[in-house]
C-alpha positions in Angstrom: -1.3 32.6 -12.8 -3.1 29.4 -14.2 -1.2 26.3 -13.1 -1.9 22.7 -13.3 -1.6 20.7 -9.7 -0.4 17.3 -10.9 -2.0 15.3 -7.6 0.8 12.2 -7.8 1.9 10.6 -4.4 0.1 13.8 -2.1 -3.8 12.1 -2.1 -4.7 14.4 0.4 -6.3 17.8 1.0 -4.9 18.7 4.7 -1.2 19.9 4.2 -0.9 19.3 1.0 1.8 21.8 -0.7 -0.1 21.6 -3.9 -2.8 23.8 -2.3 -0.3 25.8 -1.3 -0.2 27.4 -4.8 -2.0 30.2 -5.6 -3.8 31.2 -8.7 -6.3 29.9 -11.2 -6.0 26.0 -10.8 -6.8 22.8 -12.4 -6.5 19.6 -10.1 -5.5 16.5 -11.9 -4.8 13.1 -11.6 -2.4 10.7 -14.1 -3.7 6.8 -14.2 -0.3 6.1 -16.5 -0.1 3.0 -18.5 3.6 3.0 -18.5 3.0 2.0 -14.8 -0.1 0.0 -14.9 0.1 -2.2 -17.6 2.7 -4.2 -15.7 0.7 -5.0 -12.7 -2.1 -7.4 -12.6 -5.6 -6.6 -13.0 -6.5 -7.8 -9.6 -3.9 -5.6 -8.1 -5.0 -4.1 -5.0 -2.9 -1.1 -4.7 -4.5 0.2 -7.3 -8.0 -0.3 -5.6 -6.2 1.5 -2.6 -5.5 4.5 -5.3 -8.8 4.8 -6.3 -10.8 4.7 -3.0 -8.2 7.7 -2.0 -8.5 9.3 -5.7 -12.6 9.4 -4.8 -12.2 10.6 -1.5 -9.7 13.1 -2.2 -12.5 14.7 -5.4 -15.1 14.4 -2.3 -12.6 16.7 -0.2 -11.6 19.0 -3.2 -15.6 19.8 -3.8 -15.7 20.7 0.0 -13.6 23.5 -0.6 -14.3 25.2 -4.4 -12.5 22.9 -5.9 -12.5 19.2 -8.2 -10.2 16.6 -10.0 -9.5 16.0 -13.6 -9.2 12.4 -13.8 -6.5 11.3 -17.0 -5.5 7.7 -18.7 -2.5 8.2 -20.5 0.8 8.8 -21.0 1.5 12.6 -18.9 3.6 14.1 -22.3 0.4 13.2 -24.7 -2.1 14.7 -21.7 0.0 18.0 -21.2 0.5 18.4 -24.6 -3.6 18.1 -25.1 -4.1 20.3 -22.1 -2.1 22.8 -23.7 -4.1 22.5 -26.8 -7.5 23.1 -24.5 -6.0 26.2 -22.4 -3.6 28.3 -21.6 -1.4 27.2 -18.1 1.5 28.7 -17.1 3.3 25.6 -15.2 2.3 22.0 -13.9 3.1 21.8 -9.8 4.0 18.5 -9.0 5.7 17.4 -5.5 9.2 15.4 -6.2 9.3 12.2 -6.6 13.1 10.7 -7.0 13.1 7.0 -9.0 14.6 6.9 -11.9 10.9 6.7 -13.9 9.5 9.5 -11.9 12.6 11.7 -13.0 12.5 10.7 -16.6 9.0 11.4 -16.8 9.6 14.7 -15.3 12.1 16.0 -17.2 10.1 15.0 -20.5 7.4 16.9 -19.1 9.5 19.7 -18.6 10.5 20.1 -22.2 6.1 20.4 -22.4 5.1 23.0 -20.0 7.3 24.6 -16.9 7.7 22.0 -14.7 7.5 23.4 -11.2 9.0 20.5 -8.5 7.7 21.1 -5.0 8.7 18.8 -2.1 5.9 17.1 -0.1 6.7 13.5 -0.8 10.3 13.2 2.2 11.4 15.7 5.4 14.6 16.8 3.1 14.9 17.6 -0.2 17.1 15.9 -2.5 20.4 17.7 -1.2 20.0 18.8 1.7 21.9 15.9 4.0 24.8 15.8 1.9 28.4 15.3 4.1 30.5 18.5 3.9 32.2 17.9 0.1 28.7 18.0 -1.6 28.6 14.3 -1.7 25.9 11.5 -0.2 26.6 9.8 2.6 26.9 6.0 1.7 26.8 4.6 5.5 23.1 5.5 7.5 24.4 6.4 11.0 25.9 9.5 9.6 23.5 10.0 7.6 21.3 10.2 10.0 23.3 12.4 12.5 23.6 14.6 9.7 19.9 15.1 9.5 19.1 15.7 13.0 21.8 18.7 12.9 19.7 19.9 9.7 16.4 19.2 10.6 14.5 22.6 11.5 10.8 23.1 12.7 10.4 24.2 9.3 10.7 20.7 8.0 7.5 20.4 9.8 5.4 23.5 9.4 2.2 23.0 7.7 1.9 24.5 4.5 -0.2 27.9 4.2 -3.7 28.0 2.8 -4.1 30.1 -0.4 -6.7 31.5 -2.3 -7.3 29.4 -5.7 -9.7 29.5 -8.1 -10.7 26.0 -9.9 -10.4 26.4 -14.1 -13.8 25.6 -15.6 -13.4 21.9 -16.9 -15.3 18.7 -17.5 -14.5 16.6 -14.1 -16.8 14.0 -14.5 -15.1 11.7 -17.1 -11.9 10.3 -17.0 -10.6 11.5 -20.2 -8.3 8.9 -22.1 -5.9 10.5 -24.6 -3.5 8.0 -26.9 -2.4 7.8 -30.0 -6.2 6.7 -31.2 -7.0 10.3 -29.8 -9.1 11.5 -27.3 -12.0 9.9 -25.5 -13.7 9.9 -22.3 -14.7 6.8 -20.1 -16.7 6.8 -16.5 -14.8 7.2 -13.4 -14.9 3.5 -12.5 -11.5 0.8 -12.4 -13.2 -1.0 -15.2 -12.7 1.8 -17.4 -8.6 2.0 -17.0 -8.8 -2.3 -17.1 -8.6 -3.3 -13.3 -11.2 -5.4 -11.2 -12.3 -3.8 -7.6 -10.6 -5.7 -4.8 -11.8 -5.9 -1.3 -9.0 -4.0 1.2 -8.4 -5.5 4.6 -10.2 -3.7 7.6 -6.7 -1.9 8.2 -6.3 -1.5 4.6 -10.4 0.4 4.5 -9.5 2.8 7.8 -8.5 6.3 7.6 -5.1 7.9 8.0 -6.0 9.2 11.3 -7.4 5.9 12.4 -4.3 4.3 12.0 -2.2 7.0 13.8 -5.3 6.9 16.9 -4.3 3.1 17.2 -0.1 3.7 16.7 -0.6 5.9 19.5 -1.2 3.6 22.0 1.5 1.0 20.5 4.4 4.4 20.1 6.0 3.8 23.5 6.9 -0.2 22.8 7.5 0.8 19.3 11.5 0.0 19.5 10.9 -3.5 20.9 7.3 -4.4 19.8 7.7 -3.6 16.2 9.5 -6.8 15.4 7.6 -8.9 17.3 4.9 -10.1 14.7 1.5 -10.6 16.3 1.6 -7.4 18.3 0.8 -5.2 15.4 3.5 -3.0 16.8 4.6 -1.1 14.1 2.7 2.4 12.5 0.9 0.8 9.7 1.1 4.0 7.7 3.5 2.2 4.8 0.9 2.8 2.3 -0.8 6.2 3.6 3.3 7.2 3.3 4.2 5.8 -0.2 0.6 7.2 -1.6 0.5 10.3 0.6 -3.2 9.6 2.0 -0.9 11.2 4.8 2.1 13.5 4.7 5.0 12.8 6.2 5.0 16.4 8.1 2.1 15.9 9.9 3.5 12.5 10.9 6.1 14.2 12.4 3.5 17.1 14.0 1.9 14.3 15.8 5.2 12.6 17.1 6.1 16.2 18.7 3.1 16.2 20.2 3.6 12.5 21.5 7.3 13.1 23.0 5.3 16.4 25.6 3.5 13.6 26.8 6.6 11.7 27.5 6.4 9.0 24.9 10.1 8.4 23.7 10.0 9.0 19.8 13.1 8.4 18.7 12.6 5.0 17.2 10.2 5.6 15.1 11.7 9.2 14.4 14.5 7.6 13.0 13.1 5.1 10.6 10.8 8.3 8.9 15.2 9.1 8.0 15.7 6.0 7.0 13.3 6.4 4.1 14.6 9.6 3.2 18.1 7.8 3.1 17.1 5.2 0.8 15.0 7.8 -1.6 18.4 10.0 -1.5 20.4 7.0 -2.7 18.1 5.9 -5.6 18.3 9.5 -6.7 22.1 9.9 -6.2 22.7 6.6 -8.1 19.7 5.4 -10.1 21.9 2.2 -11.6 21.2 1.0 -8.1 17.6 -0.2 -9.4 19.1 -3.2 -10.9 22.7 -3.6 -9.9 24.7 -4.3 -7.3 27.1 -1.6 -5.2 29.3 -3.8 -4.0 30.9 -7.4 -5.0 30.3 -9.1 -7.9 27.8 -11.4 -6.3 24.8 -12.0 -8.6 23.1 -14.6 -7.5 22.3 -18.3 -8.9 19.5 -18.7 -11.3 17.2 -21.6 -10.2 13.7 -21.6 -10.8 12.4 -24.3 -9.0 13.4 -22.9 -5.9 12.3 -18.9 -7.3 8.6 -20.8 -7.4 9.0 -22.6 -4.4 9.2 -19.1 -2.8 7.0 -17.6 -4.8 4.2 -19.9 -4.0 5.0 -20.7 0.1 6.2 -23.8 -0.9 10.0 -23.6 1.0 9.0 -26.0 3.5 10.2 -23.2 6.1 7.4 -21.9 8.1 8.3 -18.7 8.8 9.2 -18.1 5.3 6.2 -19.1 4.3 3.7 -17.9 6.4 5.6 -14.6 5.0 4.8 -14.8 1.6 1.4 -16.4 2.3 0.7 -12.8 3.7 2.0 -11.2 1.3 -0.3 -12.9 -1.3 -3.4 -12.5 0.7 -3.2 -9.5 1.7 -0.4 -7.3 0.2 1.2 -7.0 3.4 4.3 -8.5 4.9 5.6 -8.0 8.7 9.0 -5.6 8.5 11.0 -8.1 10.4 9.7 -11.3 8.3 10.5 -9.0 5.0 14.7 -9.3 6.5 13.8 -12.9 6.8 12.3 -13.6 3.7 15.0 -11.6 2.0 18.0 -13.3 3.9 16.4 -16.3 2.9 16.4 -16.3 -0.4 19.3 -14.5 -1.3 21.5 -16.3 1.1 19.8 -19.8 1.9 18.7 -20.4 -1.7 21.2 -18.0 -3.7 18.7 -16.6 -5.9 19.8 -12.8 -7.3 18.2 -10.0 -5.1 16.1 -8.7 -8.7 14.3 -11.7 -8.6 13.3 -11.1 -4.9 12.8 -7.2 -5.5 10.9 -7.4 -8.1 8.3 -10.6 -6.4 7.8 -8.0 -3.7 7.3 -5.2 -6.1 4.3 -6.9 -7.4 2.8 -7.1 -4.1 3.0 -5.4 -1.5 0.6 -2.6 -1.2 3.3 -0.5 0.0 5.6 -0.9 -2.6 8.1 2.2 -3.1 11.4 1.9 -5.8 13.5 2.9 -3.2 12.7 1.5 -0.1 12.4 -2.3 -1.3 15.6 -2.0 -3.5 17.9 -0.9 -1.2 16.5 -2.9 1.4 17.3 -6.4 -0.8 20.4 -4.9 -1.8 21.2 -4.6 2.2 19.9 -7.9 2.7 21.9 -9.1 -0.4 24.8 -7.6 1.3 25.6 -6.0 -2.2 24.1 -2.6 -1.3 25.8 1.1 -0.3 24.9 0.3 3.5 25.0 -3.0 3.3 24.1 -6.1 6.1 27.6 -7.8 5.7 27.4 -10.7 2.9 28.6 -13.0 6.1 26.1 -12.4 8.1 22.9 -14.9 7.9 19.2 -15.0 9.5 18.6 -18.0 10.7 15.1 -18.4 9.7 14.2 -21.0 13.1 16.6 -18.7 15.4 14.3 -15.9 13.7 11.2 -17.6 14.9 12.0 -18.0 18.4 12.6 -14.8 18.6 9.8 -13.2 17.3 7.0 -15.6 16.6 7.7 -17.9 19.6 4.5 -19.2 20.6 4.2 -19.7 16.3 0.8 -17.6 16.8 1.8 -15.4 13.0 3.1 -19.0 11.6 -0.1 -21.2 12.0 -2.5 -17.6 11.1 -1.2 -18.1 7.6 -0.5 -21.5 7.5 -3.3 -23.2 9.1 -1.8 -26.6 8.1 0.8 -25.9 10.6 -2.3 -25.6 13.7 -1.5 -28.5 15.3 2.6 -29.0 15.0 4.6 -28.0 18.3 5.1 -24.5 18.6 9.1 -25.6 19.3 9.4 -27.6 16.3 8.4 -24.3 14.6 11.7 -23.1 15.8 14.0 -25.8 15.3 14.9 -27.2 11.9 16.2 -30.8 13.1 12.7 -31.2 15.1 10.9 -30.0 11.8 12.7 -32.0 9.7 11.7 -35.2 11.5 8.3 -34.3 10.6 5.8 -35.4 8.2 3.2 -32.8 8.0 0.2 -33.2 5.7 0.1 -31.0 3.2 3.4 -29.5 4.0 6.6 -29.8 2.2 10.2 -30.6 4.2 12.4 -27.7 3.7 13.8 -27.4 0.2 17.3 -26.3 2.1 18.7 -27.2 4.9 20.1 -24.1 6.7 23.4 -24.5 7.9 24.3 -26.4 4.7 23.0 -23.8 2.6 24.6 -21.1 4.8 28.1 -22.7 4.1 27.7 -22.6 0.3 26.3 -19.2 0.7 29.6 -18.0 2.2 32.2 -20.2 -0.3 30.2 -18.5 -3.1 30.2 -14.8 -1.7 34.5 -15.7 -1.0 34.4 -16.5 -4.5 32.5 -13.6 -5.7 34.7 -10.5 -4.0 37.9 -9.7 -5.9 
């Protein structure tokens, strides 16, 4: 059989179900320009991509095989490819936003589409409550998976014999309505600049999970505690698949026999297959609400203010200061920054969604939707629309010597760590080059609730 192995959000060799696949093979690669046209040229996800796209050819060649590189849009390439060669179906591993299925299912009506799941533990029904229907609510959810789960859901996938299809791998070939052309393998030729990557950002899957190790057992309380680097780090090795989510879970088996309790961590690997489930069960959840008619207040003065760190709140802004520098943003400061500005400054949650979807190296349609919907309090599982983050109770918490604050907001070096944690001493403040807070919290809090009362029928 001659298939195509459409290499999407697996860009790995090791346990990689693509390789799985037996038969005649070519090995491609899609940069689409329905998805990069909207990001920024300096985008450094898409420097991320690369380095793995290069490493992953290097680790192909290692074993008989290569990678077709492709700019375009995937129904013009397979329709080309199919004018080059004969293939009997593209292998692809699932991938459940509403683009990803669209595109899918046009490819489809092109060549047999052949979906394989490599991308979450479950497939797409698989946790499903005892009527056939999704579970709306986590906790079940979530018991339902653990009665479900199965070594299987683990196993690595077999080796196979393939055999790579003669082809011209050393171009990226760039087919659109113009025609065909071919450009050198470079991020200049698809219209991007190279970035430079943090140090985390540059080290190896493996590296990551060699340094999680020794941070696994303090996982549950360290994780939102936001200059102990206590969470996994593997967001972007996930959402790209520089690492798959099965051997993730082979290493945490082999971290509870040494006594390390792996439950925490175990559990927010479900949570992501929860939020990917949802997006799939009801894809009108990319832009709208669940619940409540709550849509926020437009206001674009405060939208910038976030935008640019310019709140006045420290924690807030140190937030999106990361963010912006480095495409990164704590977990616990994301709930902040979210509660913030959908409750403090009543801006609508697709504002907020969409800031962060510009950013964040790990960016994934499902995760950072449904988590501003739950922030929102809109969402299927939703954080109830009465309940606030204080962002200065927040700080205390979690930041209380104001180490992560003053990293990103140097201006802040020399202010009081407690006045970092308590809005009346920060207000009576004047800070050089540092605004007051644009809201004050407990007012804003108030008008936050009378306008969610308002908002539910």
């Amino acid at each position: 059989m001659r298939r195509i192995l459409w290499f999407r959000r697996d860009l790995r060799v090791e346990d990689n179900t693509l390789l799985s696949q037996a038969g005649d093979v070519l090995p491609i690669f899609i940069f689409d320009p329905a998805i990069l046209d909207s990001l920024q040229k300096n985008d450094r996800r898409v420097t991320f991509i690369f380095t793995a796209l290069m490493r992953l050819k290097d680790d192909l060649t290692l074993i008989g095989l290569d990678l077709a590189l492709f700019y375009g849009n995937p129904t013009d390439i397979f329709t080309w490819l199919l004018t080059q060669d004969s293939f009997s179906e593209v292998c692809a591993s699932g991938d459940y936003d509403p683009y990803a299925l669209e595109r899918d299912r046009n490819v489809s009506h092109i060549i047999e589409f052949n979906p394989l799941y490599d991308t979450y533990i479950f497939t797409l029904n698989e946790v499903l409550k005892n009527d056939g229907t999704p579970y709306l609510v986590f906790t079940p959810f979530y018991n339902k998976a653990k009665a479900v789960f199965q070594p299987e859901h683990m196993a690595k996938s077999p080796s196979t014999l393939q055999q790579l299809i003669n082809f011209d791998y050393t171009p990226i070939h760039s087919i659109n309505e113009h025609g065909y052309k071919t450009l050198p393998i470079s991020l200049k030729s698809i219209g991007f600049e190279p970035q430079t990557l943090t140090h985390h950002q540059q080290k190896t899957p493996q590296e990551k999970l060699n340094h999680f190790a020794s941070k696994l057992a303090s996982y549950s309380h360290n994780r939102d505690i936001m200059t102990l680097e206590g969470t996994s780090g593997l967001g972007a090795d996930l959402r790209f698949g520089t690492i798959g989510v099965r051997m993730v879970l082979r290493w945490l088996v082999e971290q509870k026999k040494q006594g390390i309790d792996t439950e925490p961590f175990f559990r927010q690997l479900i949570f992501r297959d929860f939020y990917a489930m949802l997006l799939a069960h009801f894809p009108r959840l990319t832009t709208r609400n669940f619940r409540y008619l709550f849509k926020g207040i437009e206001n674009n003065d405060y939208f910038q203010a976030f935008c640019t760190a310019q709140t006045g709140v420290p924690i807030v802004d140190a937030g999106v200061k990361q963010l912006l520098e480095t495409g990164e943003m704590h977990n616990r400061v994301r709930m902040i920054c979210a509660s913030f500005f959908t409750k403090n400054l009543l801006l609508p949650w697709q504002w907020g969604e969409s800031f962060f979807a510009r950013h964040l190296m790990d960016y994934d349609a499902s995760s950072n939707i449904l988590s501003w919907q739950w922030s929102a309090g809109t969402g299927v599982d939703p954080q109830p629309y009465f309940r606030i983050f204080n962002p200065y109770t927040q700080t205390f918490k979690f930041d209380k010597e104001g180490k992560y604050i003053k990293k990103y907001l140097p201006e802040l070096e020399n202010i009081p760590k407690k006045f970092l944690a308590d809005e009346s001493l920060l207000g009576q403040c004047t800070i050089a080059n540092y605004l007051k807070p644009i809201v004050d919290h407990k007012i804003s809090s108030k008008k936050a609730l009378d306008y969610f009362h308002s908002s539910i029928p």
